[in-house]
N, C-alpha and C positions, 0 to 999 in steps of 0.2 A: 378047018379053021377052029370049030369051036371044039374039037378034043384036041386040038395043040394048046387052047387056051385052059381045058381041066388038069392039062399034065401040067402045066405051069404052076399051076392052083396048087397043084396037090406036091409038087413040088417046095413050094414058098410055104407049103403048112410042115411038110415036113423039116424043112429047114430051122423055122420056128424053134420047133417043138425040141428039134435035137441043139440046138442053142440054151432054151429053156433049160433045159437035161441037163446040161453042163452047168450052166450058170448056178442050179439048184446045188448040183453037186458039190459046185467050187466052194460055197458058200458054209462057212464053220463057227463053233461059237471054240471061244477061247479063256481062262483065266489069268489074271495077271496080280499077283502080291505088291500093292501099292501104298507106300509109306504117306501117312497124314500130312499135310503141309498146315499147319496153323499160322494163320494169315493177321498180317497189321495188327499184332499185338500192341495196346497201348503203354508207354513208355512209363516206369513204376511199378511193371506186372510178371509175373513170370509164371511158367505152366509148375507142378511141383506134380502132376500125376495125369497123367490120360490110362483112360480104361483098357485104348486100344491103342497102339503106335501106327499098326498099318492094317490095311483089309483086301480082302478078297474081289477084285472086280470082273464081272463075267462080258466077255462083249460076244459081237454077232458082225461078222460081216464075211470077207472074200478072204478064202483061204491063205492065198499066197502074202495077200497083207497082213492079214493078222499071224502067221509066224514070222514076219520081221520084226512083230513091236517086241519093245524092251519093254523094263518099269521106266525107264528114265521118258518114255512115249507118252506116257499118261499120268496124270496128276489128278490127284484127289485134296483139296481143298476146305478150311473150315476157317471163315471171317471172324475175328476176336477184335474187330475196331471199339466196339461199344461194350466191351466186359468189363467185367469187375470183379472184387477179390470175392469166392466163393466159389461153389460150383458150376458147372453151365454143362446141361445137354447140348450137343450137336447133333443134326440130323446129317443121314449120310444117304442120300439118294441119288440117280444118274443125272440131277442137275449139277450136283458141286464135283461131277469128273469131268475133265478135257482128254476129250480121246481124236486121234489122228480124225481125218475126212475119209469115210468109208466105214468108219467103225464103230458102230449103236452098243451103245451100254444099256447093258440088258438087267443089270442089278447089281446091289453093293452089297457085300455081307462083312459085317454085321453091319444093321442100319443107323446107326448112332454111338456116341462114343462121349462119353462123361471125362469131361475136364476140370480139375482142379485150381486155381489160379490164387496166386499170394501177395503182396504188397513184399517189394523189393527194400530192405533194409541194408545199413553198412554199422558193422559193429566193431571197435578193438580188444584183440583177446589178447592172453597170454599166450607164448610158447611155451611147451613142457616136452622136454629133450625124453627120448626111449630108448634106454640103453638097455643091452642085454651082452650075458656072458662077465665073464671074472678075469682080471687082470691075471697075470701070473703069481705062482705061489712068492709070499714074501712083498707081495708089492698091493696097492689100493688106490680106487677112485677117490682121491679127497676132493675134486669140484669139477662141476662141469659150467661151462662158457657158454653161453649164448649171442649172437646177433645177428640179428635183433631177438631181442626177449616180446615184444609185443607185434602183432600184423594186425592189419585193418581188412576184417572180410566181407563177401558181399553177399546174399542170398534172400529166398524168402524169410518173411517175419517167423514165421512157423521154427524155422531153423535155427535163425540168426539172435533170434531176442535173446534168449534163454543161455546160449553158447557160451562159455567163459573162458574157457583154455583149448587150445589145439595140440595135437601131438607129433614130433617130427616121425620120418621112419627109421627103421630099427638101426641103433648103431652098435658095433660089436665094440666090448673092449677085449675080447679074448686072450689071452697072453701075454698082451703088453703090462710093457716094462719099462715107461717112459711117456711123457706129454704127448699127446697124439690132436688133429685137429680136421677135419674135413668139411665138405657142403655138403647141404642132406636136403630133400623135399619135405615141404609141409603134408600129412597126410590128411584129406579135408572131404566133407561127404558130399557125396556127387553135386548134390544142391549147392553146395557151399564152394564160393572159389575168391582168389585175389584177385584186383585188377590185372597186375601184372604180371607173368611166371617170378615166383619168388624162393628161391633156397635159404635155408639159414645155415650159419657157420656156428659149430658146436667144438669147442674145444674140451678135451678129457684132460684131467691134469695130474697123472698116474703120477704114484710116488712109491717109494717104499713104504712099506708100514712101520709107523709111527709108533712110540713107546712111550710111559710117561716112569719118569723114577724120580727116588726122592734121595736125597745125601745130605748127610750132615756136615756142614762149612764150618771152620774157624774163620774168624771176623779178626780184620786187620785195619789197624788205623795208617793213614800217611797226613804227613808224612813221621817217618819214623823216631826222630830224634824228637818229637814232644813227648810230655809226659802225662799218661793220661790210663785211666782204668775205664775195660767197658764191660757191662751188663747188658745179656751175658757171652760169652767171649765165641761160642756157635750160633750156627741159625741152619734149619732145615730149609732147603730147595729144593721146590718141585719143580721136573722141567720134563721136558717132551722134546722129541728129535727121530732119526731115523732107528729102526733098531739095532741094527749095525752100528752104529756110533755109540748109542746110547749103553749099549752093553758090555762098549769096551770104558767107558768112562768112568773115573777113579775121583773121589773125596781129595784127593790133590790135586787135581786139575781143576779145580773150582779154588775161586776165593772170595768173600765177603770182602768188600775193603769200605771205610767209614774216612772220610777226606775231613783233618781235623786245619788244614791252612787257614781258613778262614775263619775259627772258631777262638774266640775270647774267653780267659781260663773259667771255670765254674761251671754248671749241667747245663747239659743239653741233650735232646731226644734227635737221632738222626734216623734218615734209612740207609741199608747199606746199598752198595751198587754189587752186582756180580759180574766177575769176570772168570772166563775159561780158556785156558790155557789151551786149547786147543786150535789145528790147523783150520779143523771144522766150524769153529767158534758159531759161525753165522747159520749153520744147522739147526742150532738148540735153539729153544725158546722157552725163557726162564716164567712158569705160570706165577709163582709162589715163594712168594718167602716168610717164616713163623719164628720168631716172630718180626715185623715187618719195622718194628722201632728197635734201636740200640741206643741205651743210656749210657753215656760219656758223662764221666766226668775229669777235666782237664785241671793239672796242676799250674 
């Protein structure tokens, strides 16, 4: 009886022990790259730099568990209820990780993590359109369009005070040969954003290139059947248009005309009007006339 009762013994020790064995064995440490959660930020405040974004967490437990956890399994944590604008150390120790049941956190590296925090401002800047590349030969950007010309952006003070203009992204004018017009994004720095996704509409207003020439006009009175002398009987005009037109336009396709109907006989100083004989008429744009008065005197 009592060596059935030592085999038993020695039995339930070995038993034990070979359990023991196993369980030791099962038993692994693991690391897991865990992103920082900064917690109940107060409303005004925004992060503008953290030393770390995420850290190394070493845990210890049962093999088979600990290679199922993910990072989404464990959270690392840092309370910002009572910050303020300025710097703040965080300590990062195995209090502020939640790790599954089974699974001892054995340390955090690094052990703190230095955070920056800023007073949330909202400022109105200017747009400023970025164009690159050249119309085609013969042709020019004479204006670019905006709308809106101004956005209302939102960010740290650090960013935001100071900011005055923003820049959309790149628009080509490359080749063209004509009015062109699209939606473009704001390009804005990380810190800095809209309330709401905002595009602006940029219009290019391609034209030919532009020329300016000068002719000299005879000056005509109407209407015709008065009698009347003027001083002096040309006038030089400046005028600007496409080049194409402007190169083909001739001193007789222009005329000074001085409108004497209303005019009661004796001097007077008028200005002339011009007029051009052309299909293009509405092309040209008269800068200049030299000289800008014409003396009549009517019989």
């Amino acid at each position: 009886m009592r060596a059935h009762i030592g085999l038993k013994l020695i039995s339930l020790f070995l038993g034990f022990s070979l359990w023991y064995a196993v369980a030791r064995e099962q038993e692994a440490e693991f690391s897991l790259a865990i992103p920082i959660e900064l917690r109940d930020l107060p409303e005004g405040l925004e992060v503008i730099e953290e030393s770390v974004q995420q850290v190394e967490v070493r845990l210890r437990g049962p093999a088979e568990a600990l290679r199922r956890l993910t990072p989404q399994d464990v959270n690392v944590g840092v309370e910002l209820e009572d910050a303020e604008p300025g710097e703040r150390i965080a300590d990062l120790t195995p209090r502020e990780v939640s790790a599954p049941f089974g699974a001892r956190v054995m340390r955090v590296t690094p052990t703190s993590v230095r955070i920056v925090l800023d007073r949330t401002v909202e400022r109105s800047v200017e747009v400023i359109p970025r164009v690159v590349g050249s119309p085609a030969e013969g042709f020019e950007l004479y204006h670019i369009g905006l709308s809106p010309e101004k956005i209302d952006v939102v960010g740290p003070a650090s960013r935001v005070s100071s900011l005055e203009q923003v820049t959309t992204e790149p628009v080509s004018v490359d080749g063209l040969r004509e009015p062109y017009s699209r939606m473009v994004r704001i390009e804005l720095d990380p810190l800095v954003r809209v309330e709401r996704e905002l595009n602006v509409a940029v219009a290019l207003d391609v034209r030919e290139e532009h020329r300016r020439r000068e002719l000299s006009v005879p000056v005509r009175f109407l209407p015709e059947d008065r009698t009347a002398r003027l001083t002096p009987g040309t006038v030089r005009v400046r005028l600007e248009g496409p080049k194409s037109l402007v190169d083909q336009l001739r001193a007789e396709d222009l005329l000074a005309q001085v409108e004497l109907s209303e005019l009661a006989p004796g001097r007077h100083s008028v200005t002339p009007a011009i007029v051009i004989s052309s299909p293009d008429a509405g092309a040209f744009q008269v800068l200049s006339i030299e000289p800008q008065r014409i003396q009549v005197q009517i019989q």
